[in-house]
N, C-alpha and C positions, 0 to 999 in steps of 0.2 A: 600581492597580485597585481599584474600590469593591467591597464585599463582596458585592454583587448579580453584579456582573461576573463575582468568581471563582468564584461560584454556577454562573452560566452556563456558565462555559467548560469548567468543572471537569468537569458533570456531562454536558456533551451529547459533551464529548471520550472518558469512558468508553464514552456509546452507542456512537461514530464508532470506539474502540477493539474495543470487542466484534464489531460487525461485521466488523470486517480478522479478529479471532478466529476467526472460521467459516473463513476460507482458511488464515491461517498456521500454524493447528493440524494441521493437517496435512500440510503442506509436509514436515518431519524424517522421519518416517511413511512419507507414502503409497505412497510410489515403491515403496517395499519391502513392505507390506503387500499392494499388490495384484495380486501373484505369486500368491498364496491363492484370490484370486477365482477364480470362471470371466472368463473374458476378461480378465483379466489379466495374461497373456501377450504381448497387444501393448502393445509402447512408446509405439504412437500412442494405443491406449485410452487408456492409465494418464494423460497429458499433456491428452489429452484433459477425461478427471474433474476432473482439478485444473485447468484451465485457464475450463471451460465457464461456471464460477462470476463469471469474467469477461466474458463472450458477454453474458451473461443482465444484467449489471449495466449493459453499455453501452447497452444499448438501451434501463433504464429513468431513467439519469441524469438525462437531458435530459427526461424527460414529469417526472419526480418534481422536477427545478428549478424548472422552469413553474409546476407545480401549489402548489408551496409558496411562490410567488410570490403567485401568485393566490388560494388556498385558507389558506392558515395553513402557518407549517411544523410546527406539533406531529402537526396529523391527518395529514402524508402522510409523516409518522418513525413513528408508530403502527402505516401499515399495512403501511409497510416491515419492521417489526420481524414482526409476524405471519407475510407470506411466508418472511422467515427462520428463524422457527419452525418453519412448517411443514416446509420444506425441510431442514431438520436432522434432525427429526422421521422423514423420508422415506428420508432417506440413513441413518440408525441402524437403519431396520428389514431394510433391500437386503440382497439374499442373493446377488448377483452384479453386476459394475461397471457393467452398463446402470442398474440401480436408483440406482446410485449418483450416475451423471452424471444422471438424473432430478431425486435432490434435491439435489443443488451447483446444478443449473440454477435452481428454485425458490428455494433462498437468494439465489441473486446475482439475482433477479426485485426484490427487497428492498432496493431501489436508494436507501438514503437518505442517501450521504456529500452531495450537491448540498442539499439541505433544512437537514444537520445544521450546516455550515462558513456555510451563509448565515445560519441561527439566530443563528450565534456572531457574527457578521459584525453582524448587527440590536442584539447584546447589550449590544457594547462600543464604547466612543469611540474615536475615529481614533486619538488616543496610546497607545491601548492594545491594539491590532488586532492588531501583530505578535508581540506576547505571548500574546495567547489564540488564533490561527491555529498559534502556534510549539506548545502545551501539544495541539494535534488532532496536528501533525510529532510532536511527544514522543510520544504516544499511542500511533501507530502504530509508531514504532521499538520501544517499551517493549512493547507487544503481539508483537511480530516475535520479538525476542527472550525475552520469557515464554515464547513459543511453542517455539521452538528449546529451551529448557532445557527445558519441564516435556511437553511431547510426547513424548518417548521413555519416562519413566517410566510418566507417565499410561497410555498404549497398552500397556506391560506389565499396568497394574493394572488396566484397566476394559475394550481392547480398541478397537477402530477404533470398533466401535456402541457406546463408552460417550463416547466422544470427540465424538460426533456429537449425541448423546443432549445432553450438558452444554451444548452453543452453543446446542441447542434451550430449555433450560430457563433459562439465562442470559437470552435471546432476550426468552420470556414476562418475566422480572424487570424487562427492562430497560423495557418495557413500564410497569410501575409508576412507575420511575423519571421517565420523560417527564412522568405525568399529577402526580407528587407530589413531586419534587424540583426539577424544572426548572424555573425562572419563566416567567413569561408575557411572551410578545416585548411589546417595548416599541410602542406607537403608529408607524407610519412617517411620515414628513413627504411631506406631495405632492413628487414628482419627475416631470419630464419623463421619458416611456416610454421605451425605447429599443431599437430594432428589433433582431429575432435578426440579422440578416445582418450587421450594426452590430457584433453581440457575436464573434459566432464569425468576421471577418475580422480581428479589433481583431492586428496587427502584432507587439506584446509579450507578448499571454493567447496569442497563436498558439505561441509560441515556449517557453511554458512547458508548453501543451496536447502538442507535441511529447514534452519534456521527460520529462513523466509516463509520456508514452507509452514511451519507450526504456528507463527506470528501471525500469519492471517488466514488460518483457519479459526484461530482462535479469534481475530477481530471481526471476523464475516459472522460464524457463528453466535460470537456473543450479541450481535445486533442484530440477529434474529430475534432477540427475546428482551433485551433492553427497553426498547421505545413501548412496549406493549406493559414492560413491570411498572416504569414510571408512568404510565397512565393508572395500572390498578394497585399497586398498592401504595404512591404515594399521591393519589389523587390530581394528577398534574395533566392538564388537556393538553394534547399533541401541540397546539402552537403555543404553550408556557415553556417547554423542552426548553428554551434557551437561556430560561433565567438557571437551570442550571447547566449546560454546556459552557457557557460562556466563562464564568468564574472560573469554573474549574479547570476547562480548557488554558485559562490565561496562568492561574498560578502552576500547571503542568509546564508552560514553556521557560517560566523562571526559577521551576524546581530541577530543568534540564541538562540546562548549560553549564552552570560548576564540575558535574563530575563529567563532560564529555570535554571539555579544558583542559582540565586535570589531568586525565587520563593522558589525552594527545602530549601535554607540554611534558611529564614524569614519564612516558610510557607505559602506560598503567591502564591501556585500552582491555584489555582481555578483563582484569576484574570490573572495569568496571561493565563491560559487556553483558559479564556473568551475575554482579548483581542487580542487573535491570532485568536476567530472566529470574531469576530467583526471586522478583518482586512481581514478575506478570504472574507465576506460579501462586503466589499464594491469595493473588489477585482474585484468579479463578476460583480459587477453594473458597476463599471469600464469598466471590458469589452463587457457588454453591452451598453453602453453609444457608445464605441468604432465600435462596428456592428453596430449601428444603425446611426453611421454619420463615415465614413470609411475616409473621407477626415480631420481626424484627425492624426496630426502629429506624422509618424510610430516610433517616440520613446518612444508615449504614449504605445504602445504593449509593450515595452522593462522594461518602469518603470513596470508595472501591474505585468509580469511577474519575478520581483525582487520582487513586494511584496506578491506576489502567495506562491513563494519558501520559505519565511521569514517562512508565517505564516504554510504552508503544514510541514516543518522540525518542526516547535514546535509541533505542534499537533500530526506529527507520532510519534517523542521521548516522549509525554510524556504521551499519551492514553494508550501504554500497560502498562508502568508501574503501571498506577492506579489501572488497571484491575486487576491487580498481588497483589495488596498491599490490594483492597475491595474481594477478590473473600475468597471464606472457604477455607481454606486449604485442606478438603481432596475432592474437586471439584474443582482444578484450572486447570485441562487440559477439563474440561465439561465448566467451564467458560470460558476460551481461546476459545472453540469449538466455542460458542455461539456468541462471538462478531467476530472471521473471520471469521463466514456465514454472519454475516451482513457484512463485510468487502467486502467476496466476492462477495455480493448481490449488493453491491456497487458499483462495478467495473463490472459486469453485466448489471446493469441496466442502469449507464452511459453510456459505450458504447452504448449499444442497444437504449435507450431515446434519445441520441447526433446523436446519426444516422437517427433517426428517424425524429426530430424536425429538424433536418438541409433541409432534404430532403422536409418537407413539410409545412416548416413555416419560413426555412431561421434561418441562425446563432444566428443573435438576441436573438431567440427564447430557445436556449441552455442556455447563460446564462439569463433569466428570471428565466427559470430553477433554477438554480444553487442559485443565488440569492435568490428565496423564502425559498429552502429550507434551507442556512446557518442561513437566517432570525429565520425559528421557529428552528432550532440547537441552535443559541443564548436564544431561550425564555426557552425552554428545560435545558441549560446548566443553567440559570443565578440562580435554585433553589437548585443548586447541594452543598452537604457539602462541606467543604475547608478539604482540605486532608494537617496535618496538618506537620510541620516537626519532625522530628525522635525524641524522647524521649518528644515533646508536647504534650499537652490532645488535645483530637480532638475538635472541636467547627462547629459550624454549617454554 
C-alpha cells in the first residue's frame, strides 16, 4: 500500500472505530448499571437503551450512503460525527433510562459506517481493498475488545456519565481529524449509475447483508446476559471483568490472523468464512448448554468466550471487505448503506430480543436465540461463491 493509502485507511478506520466506541463501551456496564436507574428494573428497558442505538443507525445508513454518494463523503462523516456528539452529550446528562435511550437514539442518528468503508473503498486500489476493508474488521474487533477491558474500570473511575461524556468529546476530536488528517477522496472516473433495486437484490451482498444481520444480534443479545453470568456464577465483581476480557480478548486476536492469511493468500476465503460461523454456532449452543445447567464449571464461560472473540474478529475483518470487493463500483457507498442497516438492525434487535427473552423466558432462552439463527447464517452462507485471491479466475 502507498503511503497516501495507509493514510487513508488508517485514519478513517479510527473514525469507523470510535463510532462502534459509543455502543461497545458500554455493553460490559450497562446491563448492571441500569438497576440504579429509575426504569431500570425492566429487562426490556435495559435491552431496549442498548439496543435503540441500532434502530436509530438503520434508518440513517442508507440516506447517509446515498448522500455520500452524491454529496462528498467527508460532509456527511462530519455531520454524522456531530449527532454523535450530541447524543453522547445527551445520554451523560440523563437522570433516568428514558433519557438515556433519548441520547443512544441520537448517537446511532449519526449513521456514518456506509460513507466511512466507501471513503476507504474510493482510497485504495483493487489490490489493496482487502487490506484496508480488513484494518475497519481490525478496528472494530480492537474497539470491541478495548471496550470489554477498560469499561469496567473506567465506570468505577468516571461513572456511566463520564463514559458517555468521553465518546462525546472523542466524537468532537474526531471531527478534527476528518477536516486535518484525512486526505481528500481521489477524483472518481465516470461509471455507469446503477439502480438501488440492482444493489439491494444483488444475490451474494444479500447474503452477506443477512450475515451482519445474525452476527450482531447474536453479539448485542448475548451481552445482555454475559456481564450479569460473570458476576453470579463465577463470582467476579463488575470491575474484575477485565482480568478476564483481557487474556482472552488478546489470545482471540492471535488465534485470528493465520486462517484470515490463509484464506486471502490460497483463496480459501469462503471456508474459511464458513468455519468461523460454524464456530459462533456452537459457541452459542455452548452457552446455552451453560444457562440451562449453571452448576457448570465457571471456566466453561471463560473457554466459550475465547472462542466467541476467535470467530466475532474473523467475521468482522472479513464481511466488509467482501462487500467492497462484490458491490458495483459506482454504488459502493448505497452498498455499504445497505448492509450497516442490517448491521444496525442487528444490534437493535439484539438488544431489544436479549431484553426481552431474558425478562420472560429466562437467559436460556437468548441463546436458543442466537443459536437458530447462526444455524440458518450457516445454511445461507454454505451456497455462497468463493471469493477468489487477487489475479485468480473466480469459481463458484
Amino acid at each position: 500500500m502507498s503511503r497516501l493509502e495507509i493514510r487513508a485507511s488508517a485514519s478513517l478506520a479510527s473514525i469507523f472505530a470510535l463510532r462502534m466506541l459509543g455502543m461497545f463501551l458500554i455493553l460490559p456496564v450497562f446491563a448492571v448499571h441500569a438497576r440504579s436507574l429509575p426504569g431500570g428494573d425492566s429487562a426490556t428497558m435495559v435491552g431496549l437503551a442498548m439496543g435503540i442505538y441500532g434502530l436509530t443507525q438503520s434508518f440513517g445508513q442508507i440516506p447517509f450512503g446515498v448522500a455520500s454518494d452524491k454529496y462528498g463523503r467527508k460532509r456527511v462523516i462530519i455531520i454524522g460525527l456531530v449527532l454523535f456528539a450530541i447524543g453522547s452529550f445527551i445520554a451523560a446528562a440523563a437522570s433516568n433510562l428514558t433519557w438515556v435511550i433519548v441520547g443512544r437514539a441520537i448517537q446511532g442518528a449519526g449513521a456514518i459506517s456506509a460513507a466511512v468503508t466507501a471513503f476507504i473503498a474510493d482510497s485504495t486500489r483493487d489490490e489493496h481493498r482487502t487490506k484496508a476493508m480488513a484494518m475497519v474488521g481490525g478496528s472494530i474487533g480492537l474497539t470491541f475488545a478495548i471496550s470489554l477491558v477498560a469499561a469496567p474500570a473506567m465506570y468505577k473511575l468516571i461513572g456511566m456519565e463520564g463514559l458517555f461524556a468521553l465518546t462525546g468529546i472523542l466524537s468532537s476530536l474526531a471531527i478534527l481529524v476528518v477536516l486535518y488528517v484525512v486526505p481528500p477522496a481521489p477524483p472518481k472516473p465516470p461509471v455507469k449509475n446503477v439502480p438501488f433495486s440492482e444493489v439491494l437484490v444483488n444475490r451474494e451482498l444479500m447474503r452477506l447483508n443477512f450475515g451482519v444481520f445474525a452476527l450482531h444480534v447474536t453479539q448485542m443479545a448475548m451481552f445482555v446476559i454475559v456481564p450479569s453470568a460473570l458476576v453470579q456464577y463465577a463470582g467476579m465483581p463488575l470491575a474484575t471483568h477485565w482480568k478476564v476480557y483481557l487474556p482472552v480478548v488478546l489470545i482471540s486476536f492471535a488465534f485470528m490472523m493465520p486462517p484470515l492469511l490463509a484464506g486471502e493468500k490460497r483463496g480459501l476465503m469462503k471456508q474459511v468464512f464458513l468455519a468461523a460461523i460454524v464456530l459462533m454456532a456452537i459457541v452459542q449452543a455452548g452457552f446455552w448448554m451453560f444457562m440451562s445447567n449453571p452448576t457448570m464449571p465457571s471456566a466453561v464461560l471463560i473457554v466459550l468466550l475465547l472462542l466467541f472473540f476467535i470467530s466475532f474478529n474473523i467475521l468482522e475483518a472479513c464481511q466488509p471487505s467482501l462487500v467492497s470487493r462484490l458491490a458495483p463500483a459506482a454504488a459502493k457507498g448505497t452498498a455499504l448503506g445497505i448492509y450497516n442497516t442490517l448491521q444496525a438492525l442487528g444490534l437493535f434487535c439484539g438488544g431489544a430480543l436479549g431484553g426481552w427473552l431474558q425478562q420472560h423466558f429466562g437467559a436460556p432462552s437468548v441463546f436458543i436465540l442466537a443459536t437458530v439463527l447462526t444455524v440458518v447464517w450457516i445454511i445461507i452462507a454454505a451456497t455462497m461463491k468463493n471469493v477468489p485471491r487477487r489475479g485468480a479466475v473466480a469459481g463458484a
